[in-house]
N, C-alpha and C positions, 0 to 999 in steps of 0.2 A: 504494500500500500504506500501512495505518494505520502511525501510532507503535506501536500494540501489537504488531502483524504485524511491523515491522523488527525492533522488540528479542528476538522470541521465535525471529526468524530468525536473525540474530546472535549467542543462546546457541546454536542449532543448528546453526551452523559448521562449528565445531570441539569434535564430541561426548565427543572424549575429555577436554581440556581441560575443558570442563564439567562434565564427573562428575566427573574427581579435585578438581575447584576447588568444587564444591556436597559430595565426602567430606571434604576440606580442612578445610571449615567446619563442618561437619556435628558428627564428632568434637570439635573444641574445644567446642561449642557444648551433646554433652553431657557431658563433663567441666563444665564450669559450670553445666550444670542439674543435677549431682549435688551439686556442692559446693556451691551455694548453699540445695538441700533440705536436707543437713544441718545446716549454718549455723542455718538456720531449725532443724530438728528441735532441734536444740540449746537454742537460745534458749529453745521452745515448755517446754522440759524445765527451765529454768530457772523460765520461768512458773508452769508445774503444781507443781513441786515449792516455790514459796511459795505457793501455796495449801492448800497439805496439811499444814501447821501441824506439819511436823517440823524439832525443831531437832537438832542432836547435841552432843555434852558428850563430851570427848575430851583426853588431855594435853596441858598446854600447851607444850608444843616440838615435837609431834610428835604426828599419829594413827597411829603406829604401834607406839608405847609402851603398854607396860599399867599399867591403874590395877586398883585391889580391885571385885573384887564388890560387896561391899557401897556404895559410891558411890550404886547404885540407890535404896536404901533410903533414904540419907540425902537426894536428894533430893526424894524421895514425901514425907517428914516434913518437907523444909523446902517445901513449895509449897503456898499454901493452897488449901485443901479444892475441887475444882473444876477446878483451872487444869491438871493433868496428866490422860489418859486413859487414857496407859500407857507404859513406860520396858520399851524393847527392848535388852539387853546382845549386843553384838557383837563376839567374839572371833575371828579369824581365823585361817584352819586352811590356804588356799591349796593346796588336795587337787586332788591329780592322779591318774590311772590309773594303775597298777603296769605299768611297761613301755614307759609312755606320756611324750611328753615336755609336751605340751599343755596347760596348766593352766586352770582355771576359778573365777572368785569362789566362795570358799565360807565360811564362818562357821559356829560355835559362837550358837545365838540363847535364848533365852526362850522356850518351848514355849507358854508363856500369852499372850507379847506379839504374836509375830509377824503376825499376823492381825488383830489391832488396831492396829498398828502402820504396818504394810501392808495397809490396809483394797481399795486400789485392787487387790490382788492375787485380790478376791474369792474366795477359798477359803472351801468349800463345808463348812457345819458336821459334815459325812462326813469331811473332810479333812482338819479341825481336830482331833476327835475320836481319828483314828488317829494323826495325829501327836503327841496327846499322851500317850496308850498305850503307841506304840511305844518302847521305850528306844532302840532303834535306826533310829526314824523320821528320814526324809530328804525335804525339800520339795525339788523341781528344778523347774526351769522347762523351758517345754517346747523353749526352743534345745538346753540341755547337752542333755536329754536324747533329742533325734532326733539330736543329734553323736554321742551313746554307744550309741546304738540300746538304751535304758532303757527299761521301761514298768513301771507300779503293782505292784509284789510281788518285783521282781527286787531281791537282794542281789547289792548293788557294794562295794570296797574300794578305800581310797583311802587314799595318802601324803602326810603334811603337807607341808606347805614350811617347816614354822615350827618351831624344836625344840620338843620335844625329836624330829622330823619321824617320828608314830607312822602306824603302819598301821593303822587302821583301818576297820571291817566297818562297814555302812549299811542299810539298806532302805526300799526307794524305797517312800513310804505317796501321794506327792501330787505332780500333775503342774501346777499352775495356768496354766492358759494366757497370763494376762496378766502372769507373775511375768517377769524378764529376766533373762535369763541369770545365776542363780546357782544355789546347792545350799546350803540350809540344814536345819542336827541340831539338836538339844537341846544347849544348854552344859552340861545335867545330865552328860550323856553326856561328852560331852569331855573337862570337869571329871575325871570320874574317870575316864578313859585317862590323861590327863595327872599325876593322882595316882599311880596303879600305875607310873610312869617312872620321874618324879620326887620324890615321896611332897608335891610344895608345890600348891598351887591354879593351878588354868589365872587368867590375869591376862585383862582386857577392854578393846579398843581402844578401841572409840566405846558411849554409852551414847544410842539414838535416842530421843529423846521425843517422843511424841503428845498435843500441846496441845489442847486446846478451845474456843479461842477466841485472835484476835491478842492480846489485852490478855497472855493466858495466856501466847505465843509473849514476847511482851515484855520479860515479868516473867524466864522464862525465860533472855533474852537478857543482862537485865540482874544479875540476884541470884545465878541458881547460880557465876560465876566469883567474886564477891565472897566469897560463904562459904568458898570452899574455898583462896582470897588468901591466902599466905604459909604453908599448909600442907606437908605432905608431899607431900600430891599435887596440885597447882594443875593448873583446867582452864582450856580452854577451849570456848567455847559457844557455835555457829555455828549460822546457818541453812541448810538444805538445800542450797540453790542454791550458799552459798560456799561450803561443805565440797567439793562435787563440784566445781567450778570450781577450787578450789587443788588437787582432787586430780589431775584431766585437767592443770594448768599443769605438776606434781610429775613425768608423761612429757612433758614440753614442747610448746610451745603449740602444738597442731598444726590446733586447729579451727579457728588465724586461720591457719596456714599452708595448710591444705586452699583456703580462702577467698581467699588471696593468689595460690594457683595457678591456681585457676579463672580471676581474674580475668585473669592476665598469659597465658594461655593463650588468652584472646581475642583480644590482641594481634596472637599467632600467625596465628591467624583472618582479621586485618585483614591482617597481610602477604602473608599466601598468594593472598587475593581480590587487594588491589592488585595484587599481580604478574600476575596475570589480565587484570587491566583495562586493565594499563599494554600489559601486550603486545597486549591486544586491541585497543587503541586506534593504536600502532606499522602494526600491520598495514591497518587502513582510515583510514589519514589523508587517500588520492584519495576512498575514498567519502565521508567527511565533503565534502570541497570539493565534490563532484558534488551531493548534495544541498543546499547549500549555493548552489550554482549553480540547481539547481532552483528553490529559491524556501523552502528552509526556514531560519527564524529561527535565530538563535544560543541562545535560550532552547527553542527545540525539540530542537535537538542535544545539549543539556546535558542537558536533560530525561529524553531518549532513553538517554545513556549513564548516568546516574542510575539511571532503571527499571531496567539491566540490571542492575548494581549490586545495586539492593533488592530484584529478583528472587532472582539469586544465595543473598543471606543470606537471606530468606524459606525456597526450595527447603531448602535445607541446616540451616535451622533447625527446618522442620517436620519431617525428618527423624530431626531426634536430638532433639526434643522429646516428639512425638505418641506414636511408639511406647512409650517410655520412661511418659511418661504414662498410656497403657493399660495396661499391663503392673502397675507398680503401683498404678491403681485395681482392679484384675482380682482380685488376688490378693497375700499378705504375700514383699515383699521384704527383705534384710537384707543388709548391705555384709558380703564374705566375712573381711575379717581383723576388724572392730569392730562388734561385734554390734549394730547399730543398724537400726531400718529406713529404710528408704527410702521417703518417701513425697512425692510428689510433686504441692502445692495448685495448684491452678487458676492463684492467682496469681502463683506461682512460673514455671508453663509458661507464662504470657503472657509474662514480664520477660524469660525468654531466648527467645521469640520476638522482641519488643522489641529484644532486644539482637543480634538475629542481622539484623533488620531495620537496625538504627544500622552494623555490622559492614560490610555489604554497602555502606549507602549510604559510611559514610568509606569505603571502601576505594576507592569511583567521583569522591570528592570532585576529586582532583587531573586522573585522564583526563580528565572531563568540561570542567573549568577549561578543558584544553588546547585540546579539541575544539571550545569554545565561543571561543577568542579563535585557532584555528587560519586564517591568511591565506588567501583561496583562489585566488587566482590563480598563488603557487609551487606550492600542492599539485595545484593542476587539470592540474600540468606534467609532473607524476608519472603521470597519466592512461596509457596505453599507448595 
């Protein structure tokens, strides 16, 4: 019988052993092909989003603080002719369902900006149009809204998180499919709920600006915190990427924790297989010497318990790889508690096969050692 016929005979042994030890693996394996798509997804989001020439301009101690309105204004007049394409004010309303405890991003926006602002949100000049009409127009994206079972014309009502935390009435004008998970109004609107409470002006978190060119993004980066230096309202003026990166650190770092766990989860992986291997190799130590006796090399025995090894993490990596793989090429996936999708590159489903093949062989590194420097004239004595 071949080398391939023994090893394929020796996972089929002991079949039960072999399934739970190929699910074993299988699971860790995709726990880490999820965490390491995201990881990626993450990053890719850092990418995209320095290329979209959005900085934001926000207080400096804190984006959660409000500055004036007017802030917009003055920086349109101070940036020369060109370098801005349009400044989106974003105040934050943190609207929930009445009843509901579930809460969803949502903002007070620029009815003018949004859409130039958010160009990648492709809304459709139908779309813009209504929403700029509607006093009570509401852009959702289309997660909130298959959560809320929403669709184009239905009037929603939502409670702020934010005081003076008002009620207010909506109507959904626009679905964009590529928008994520938010719900954005008119700050005209806002503005005045918040006047009728309070009789003072709704105040503004981040003010997002859409540059024209990196030189633009630059100048940006560099001049609006100067001007506003030792004012009343000092900002600060970050790029996309770090705003969102100190905001996800601001819930603690969990995209390197995600990351952390996938990895040490492999470990797992490697334990469970050694344990596999160790006993599988306990059990045939007469057959090694028998073959051995036969006339097979020490580097074929090793070989031997090796392949079953890389067998192992192969089976059980193709497992939690493949399908997973089709499934999000097939159709949109999105993780249930953080609305992200899930998408999983070509290259990503190689590295944890890669890694489910590396799993399988450490896990055979030590049997094999054994089995390869195993004596065989004690073990031939073990023979019955």
């Amino acid at each position: 019988m071949s080398g391939v016929g023994l090893t394929l005979k020796n996972l089929g042994r002991n079949r039960l052993r072999t399934t739970l030890t190929v699910v074993a693996v299988a699971l860790p394996m995709l726990v880490f092909t999820i965490a390491r798509s995201f990881v990626d997804g993450v990053s890719e989001f850092f990418e995209q989003s320095n290329q979209n020439l959005r900085v934001c301009v926000h207080q400096k101690l804190t984006y959660t603080a409000w500055l004036p309105q007017r802030i917009r204004e003055e920086i349109l007049s101070l940036a020369p002719e060109g370098y801005i394409k349009a400044i989106c004010r974003f105040s934050w309303f943190g609207g929930r369902i009445e009843g509901a405890q579930q809460t969803f991003p949502s903002a007070g926006v620029d009815r003018d900006a949004l859409a130039v602002v958010y160009s990648e949100y492709e809304m459709t000049p139908e779309e813009i149009e209504r929403f700029q009409m509607e006093r009570r127009g509401a852009v959702v994206s289309a997660s909130v809204a298959k959560r809320a079972n929403w669709k184009v014309g239905d009037r929603v009502t939502l409670v702020g998180a934010i005081p003076p935390y008002p009620k207010v009435e909506f109507v959904v004008v626009a679905i964009p499919p590529k928008m994520r998970d938010w719900f954005y109004f008119g700050l005209d609107y806002y503005d005045e709920v918040v006047r009728q409470v309070t009789g003072t002006p709704i105040g503004v978190n981040n003010f997002w600006l859409k540059c024209n060119s990196e030189e633009a993004r630059d100048w940006a980066l560099a001049e609006i915190d100067k001007h506003f230096a030792n004012s009343e309202h000092e900002t600060r003026t970050e790029m996309e990427s770090t705003f969102v990166e100190q905001f996800l650190r601001s819930e603690g770092d969990w995209v390197n924790l995600v990351w952390t766990v996938g990895c040490l989860i492999v470990l797992v992986a490697v334990a469970v297989a050694f344990n596999t291997m160790s006993m599988a190799f306990r059990e045939r130590t007469s057959e090694f010497a028998v073959l051995r006796a036969l006339g097979f090399s020490r580097g074929r025995i090793v070989a031997m318990v090796l392949s079953e090894g890389v067998l192992l993490g192969l089976i059980g990596g193709a497992l939690a790889v493949l399908p997973i793989y089709a499934w999000t090429s097939l159709r949109h996936v999105e993780l249930p508690v953080v609305p992200i999708p899930v998408e999983i590159p070509p290259q990503t489903a190689a590295l944890a096969l890669a890694v489910a093949l590396a799993v399988g062989a450490g896990a055979a590194i030590v049997p094999a050692a054994m089995a390869g420097r195993l004596p065989v004239a004690p073990a031939l004595r073990k023979v019955v």
